[in-house]
C-alpha positions in Angstrom: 0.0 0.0 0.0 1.0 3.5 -0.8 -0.3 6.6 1.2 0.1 10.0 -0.7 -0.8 13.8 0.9 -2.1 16.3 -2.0 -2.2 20.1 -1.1 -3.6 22.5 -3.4 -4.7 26.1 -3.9 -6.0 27.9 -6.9 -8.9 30.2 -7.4 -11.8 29.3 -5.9 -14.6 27.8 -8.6 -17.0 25.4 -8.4 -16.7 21.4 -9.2 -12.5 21.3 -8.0 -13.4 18.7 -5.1 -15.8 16.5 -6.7 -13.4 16.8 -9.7 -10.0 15.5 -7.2 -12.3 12.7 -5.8 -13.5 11.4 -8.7 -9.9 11.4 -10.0 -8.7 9.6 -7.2 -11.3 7.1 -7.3 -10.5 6.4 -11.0 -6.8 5.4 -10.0 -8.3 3.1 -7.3 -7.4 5.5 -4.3 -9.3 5.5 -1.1 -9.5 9.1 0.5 -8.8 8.4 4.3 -8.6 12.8 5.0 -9.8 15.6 3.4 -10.3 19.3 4.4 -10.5 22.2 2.4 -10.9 26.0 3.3 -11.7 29.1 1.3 -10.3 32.5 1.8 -13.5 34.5 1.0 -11.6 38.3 0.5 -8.9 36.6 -1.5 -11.5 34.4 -3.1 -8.6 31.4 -3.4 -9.5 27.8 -2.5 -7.5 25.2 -0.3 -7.1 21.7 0.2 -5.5 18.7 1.7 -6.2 15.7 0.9 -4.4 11.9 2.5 -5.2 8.8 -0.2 -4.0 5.3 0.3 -3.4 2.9 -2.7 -3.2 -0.9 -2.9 -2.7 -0.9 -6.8 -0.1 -2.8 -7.7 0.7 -0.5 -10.8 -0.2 2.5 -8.8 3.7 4.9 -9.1 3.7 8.3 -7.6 5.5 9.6 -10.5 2.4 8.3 -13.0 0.4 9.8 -10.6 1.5 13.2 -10.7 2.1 13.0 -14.1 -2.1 12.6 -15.0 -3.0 14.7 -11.6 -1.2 17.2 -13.5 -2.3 16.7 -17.2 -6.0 16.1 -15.9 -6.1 18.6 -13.3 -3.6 20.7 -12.0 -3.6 22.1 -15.4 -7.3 22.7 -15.9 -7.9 24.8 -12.3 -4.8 26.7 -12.6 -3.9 25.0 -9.2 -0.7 25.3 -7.2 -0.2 22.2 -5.7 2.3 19.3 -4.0 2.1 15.5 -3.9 4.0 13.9 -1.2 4.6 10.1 -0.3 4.7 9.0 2.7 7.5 6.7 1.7 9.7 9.0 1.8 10.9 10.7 5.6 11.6 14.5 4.9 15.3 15.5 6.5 15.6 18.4 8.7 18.9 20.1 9.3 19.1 22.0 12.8 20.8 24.9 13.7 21.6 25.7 17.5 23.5 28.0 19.2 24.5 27.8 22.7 20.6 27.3 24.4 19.7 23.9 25.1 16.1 23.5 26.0 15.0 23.0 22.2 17.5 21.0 21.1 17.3 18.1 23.9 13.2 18.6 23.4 13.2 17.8 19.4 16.1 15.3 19.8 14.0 13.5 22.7 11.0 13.1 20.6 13.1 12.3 17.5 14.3 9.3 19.2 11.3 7.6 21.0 9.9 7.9 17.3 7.3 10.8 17.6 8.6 13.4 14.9 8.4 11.2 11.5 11.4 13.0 9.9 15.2 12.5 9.9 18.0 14.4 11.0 21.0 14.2 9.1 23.3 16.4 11.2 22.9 19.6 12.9 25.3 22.8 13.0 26.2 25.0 15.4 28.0 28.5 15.4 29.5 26.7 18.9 30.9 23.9 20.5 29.3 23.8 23.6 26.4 21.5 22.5 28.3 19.6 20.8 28.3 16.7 23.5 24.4 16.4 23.3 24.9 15.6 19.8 27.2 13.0 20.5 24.8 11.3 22.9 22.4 11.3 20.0 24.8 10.0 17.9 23.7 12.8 15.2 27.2 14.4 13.2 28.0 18.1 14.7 29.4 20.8 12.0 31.1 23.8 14.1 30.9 26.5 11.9 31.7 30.1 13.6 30.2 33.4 12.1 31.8 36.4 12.8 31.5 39.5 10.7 34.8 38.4 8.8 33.2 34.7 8.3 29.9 35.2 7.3 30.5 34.9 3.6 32.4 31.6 4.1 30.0 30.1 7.0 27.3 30.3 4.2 29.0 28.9 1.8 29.8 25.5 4.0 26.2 25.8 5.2 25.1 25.5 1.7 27.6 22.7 0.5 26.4 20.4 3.7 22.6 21.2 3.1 23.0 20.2 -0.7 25.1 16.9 0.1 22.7 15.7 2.8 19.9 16.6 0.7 17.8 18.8 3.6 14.1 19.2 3.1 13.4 21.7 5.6 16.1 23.8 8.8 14.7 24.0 12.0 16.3 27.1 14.1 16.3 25.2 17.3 17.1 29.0 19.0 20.2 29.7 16.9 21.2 32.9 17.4 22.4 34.8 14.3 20.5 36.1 11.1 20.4 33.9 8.1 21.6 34.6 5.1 19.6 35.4 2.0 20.8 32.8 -0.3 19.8 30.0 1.9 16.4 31.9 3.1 16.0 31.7 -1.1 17.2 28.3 -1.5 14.4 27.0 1.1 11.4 29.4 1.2 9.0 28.4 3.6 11.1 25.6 5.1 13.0 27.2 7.4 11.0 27.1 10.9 12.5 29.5 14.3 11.0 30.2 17.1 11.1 33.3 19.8 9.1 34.8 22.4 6.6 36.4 21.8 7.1 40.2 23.7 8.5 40.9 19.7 8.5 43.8 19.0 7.7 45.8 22.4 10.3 43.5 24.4 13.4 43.8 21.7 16.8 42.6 23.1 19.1 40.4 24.8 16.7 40.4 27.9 12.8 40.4 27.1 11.9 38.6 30.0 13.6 41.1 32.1 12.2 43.9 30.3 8.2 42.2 30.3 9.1 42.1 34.0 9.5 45.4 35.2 6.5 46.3 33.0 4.4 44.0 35.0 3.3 41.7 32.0 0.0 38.8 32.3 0.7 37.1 29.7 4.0 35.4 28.2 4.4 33.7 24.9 6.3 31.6 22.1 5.8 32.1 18.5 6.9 29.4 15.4 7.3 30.8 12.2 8.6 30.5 8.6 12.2 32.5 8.0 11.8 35.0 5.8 14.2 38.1 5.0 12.2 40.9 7.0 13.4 39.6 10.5 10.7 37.6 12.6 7.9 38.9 10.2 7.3 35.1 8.1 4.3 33.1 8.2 3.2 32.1 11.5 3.2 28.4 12.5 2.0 27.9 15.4 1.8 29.9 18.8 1.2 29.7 22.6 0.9 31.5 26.0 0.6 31.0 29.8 -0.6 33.3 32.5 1.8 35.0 35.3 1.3 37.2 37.7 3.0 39.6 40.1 3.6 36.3 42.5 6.4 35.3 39.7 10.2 36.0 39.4 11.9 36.8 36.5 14.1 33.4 36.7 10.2 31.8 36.6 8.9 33.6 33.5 12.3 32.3 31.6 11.7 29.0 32.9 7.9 29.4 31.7 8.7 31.0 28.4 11.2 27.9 27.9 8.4 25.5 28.5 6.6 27.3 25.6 9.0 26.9 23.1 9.9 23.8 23.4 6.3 23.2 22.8 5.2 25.5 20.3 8.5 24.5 18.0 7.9 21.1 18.4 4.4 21.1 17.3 5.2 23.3 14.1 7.7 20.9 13.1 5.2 18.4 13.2 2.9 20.3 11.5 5.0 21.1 8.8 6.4 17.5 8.7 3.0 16.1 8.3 2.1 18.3 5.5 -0.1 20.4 7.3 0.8 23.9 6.6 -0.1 26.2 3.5 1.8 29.3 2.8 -0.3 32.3 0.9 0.4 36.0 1.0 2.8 35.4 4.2 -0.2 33.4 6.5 -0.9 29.9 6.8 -3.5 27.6 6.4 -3.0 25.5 9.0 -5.2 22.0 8.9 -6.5 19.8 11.5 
C-alpha cells in the first residue's frame, strides 16, 4: 500500500473537489482525509487531501504525471504531492541554548517526529556533546562579521550533500543569510518569544518584568528576509502574575518553546501547513 498527501490552492470555482475525488477514485485510491478552506476576501481555494493505494501499478510519479495533465492544469492550481514513503530531512541549527535541542532530539528518538535528522550545525561547540549522545554528526561553523560569507558557503555545500528538506532554528542565534532563506522558502521554521517587537533585546523577560506583564508567549514561524515577520506556525501562551520571578517567567517561556516549535515541526512534517500571501492555512 502506498499513502500519498495532495495540497492545493488555486482560485476558488465550483466542481474542483468533486473533480480531485472522482480522479482519485478512478486510480483506485481511497480518501482516508480531506479538508478544504476558502479565503473569502482573497477568493482562493484550499485543500489537503491523504489517499492510500493498494494498486499494484499504482507509481507516484504516474500519478503526478495525469493529476497534473487532468487537473492541475485545468484549475490553474498550485499544488504538491508527497509520499509517505519518503521521511523529509531536517537540518538544525543551534547555538548555545539547550532546551529545544534536547526537546526535538528526545522526541526524535522515542519515534514521535516522522522525519530525519542528518546532522545539525552549530556557530559553537558547547552543544556539541548532546549531539554526540544522539549520535547525530556536529558541524562547528563560527560566524563572525569576517566569516559570514564563508560560513554560508559551508552551510550551503552540507545542506546540498545531505539533501535537507526543511532547517529548524532550534534558538540559533544569528540572522540567516539570503541565499539560503532563497534556497528553502517556507522551510526554514525558528522560534522566539513572543514580547516581539515591544520586548526587543538580549533580555525580554527582564524587560516584560518590570513592566508587570499577564501574559508570556512563544511564536513558530517560517524565516523570511524581513526579521521575525514570516508566516506564523504555530503559537502559545501561559498566565503569570506579580507572584512570579523573572528566573520563573524564563523558565515558563522555555516551556513554551519547546512546545510551540515542536508542534510546528510536526505540523510542517506532516504536510499540514499552506503558505499564501505570508499566513498559513493550517489543517486539522
Amino acid at each position: 500500500m502506498q499513502k500519498i498527501t495532495i495540497l492545493i490552492h488555486c482560485k476558488d470555482r465550483p466542481n474542483i473537489i468533486a473533480s480531485v475525488t472522482n480522479f482519485i477514485a478512478e486510480k483506485q485510491g481511497n480518501i482516508v482525509y480531506i479538508d478544504q478552506h476558502v479565503d473569502r476576501e482573497q477568493n482562493i481555494f484550499f485543500m489537503r487531501l491523504e489517499s492510500e493505494f493498494i494498486h499494484e501499478s499504482f507509481t507516484a510519479d504516474g500519478f503526478r504525471e495525469a493529476f497534473k495533465n487532468t487537473l492541475a492544469d485545468t484549475f490553474g492550481m498550485k499544488w504538491r504531492i508527497y509520499s509517505s514513503a519518503r521521511k523529509p530531512k531536517m537540518a538544525l541549527f543551534i547555538s548555545k541554548y539547550d532546551h529545544c535541542l534536547y526537546d526535538l532530539l528526545g522526541r526524535y528518538n522515542s519515534g514521535e517526529l516522522n522525519l530525519e535528522i542528518p546532522f545539525i550545525i552549530s556557530n559553537h561547540l558547547d552543544l556539541k556533546p548532546i549531539a554526540d549522545s544522539f549520535k547525530i554528526p556536529f558541524f562547528h561553523i563560527p560566524v563572525t562579521k569576517d566569516t559570514k560569507e564563508e560560513a554560508e558557503q559551508k552551510q550551503l555545500e552540507i545542506l546540498e550533500k545531505y539533501q535537507i528538506d526543511f532547517i529548524v532554528l532550534a534558538r540559533y542565534m544569528q540572522i540567516i543569510p539570503e541565499k539560503i532563506i532563497a534556497r528553502y522558502p517556507n522551510k526554514i521554521i525558528n522560534i522566539h518569544h513572543s514580547f516581539l517587537p515591544a520586548f526587543v533585546g538580549a533580555k525580554p523577560y527582564h524587560s516584560a518584568f518590570k513592566r508587570g506583564v499577564k501574559i508570556i508567549g512563544a511564536t513558530s514561524h517560517y524565516v523570511t528576509e524581513e526579521l521575525d515577520a514570516g508566516p506564523i506556525i504555530d503559537q502559545g501562551v501561559t498566565r503569570v502574575s506579580h507572584s512570579h520571578s523573572i528566573e520563573d517567567l524564563i523558565a515558563k517561556g522555555r516551556d513554551l518553546e519547546k512546545i510551540v516549535l515542536a508542534n510546528a515541526v510536526k505540523l510542517h512534517t506532516n504536510r499540514k501547513v499552506m503558505v499564501y500571501n505570508n499566513k498559513t492555512v493550517i489543517f486539522s
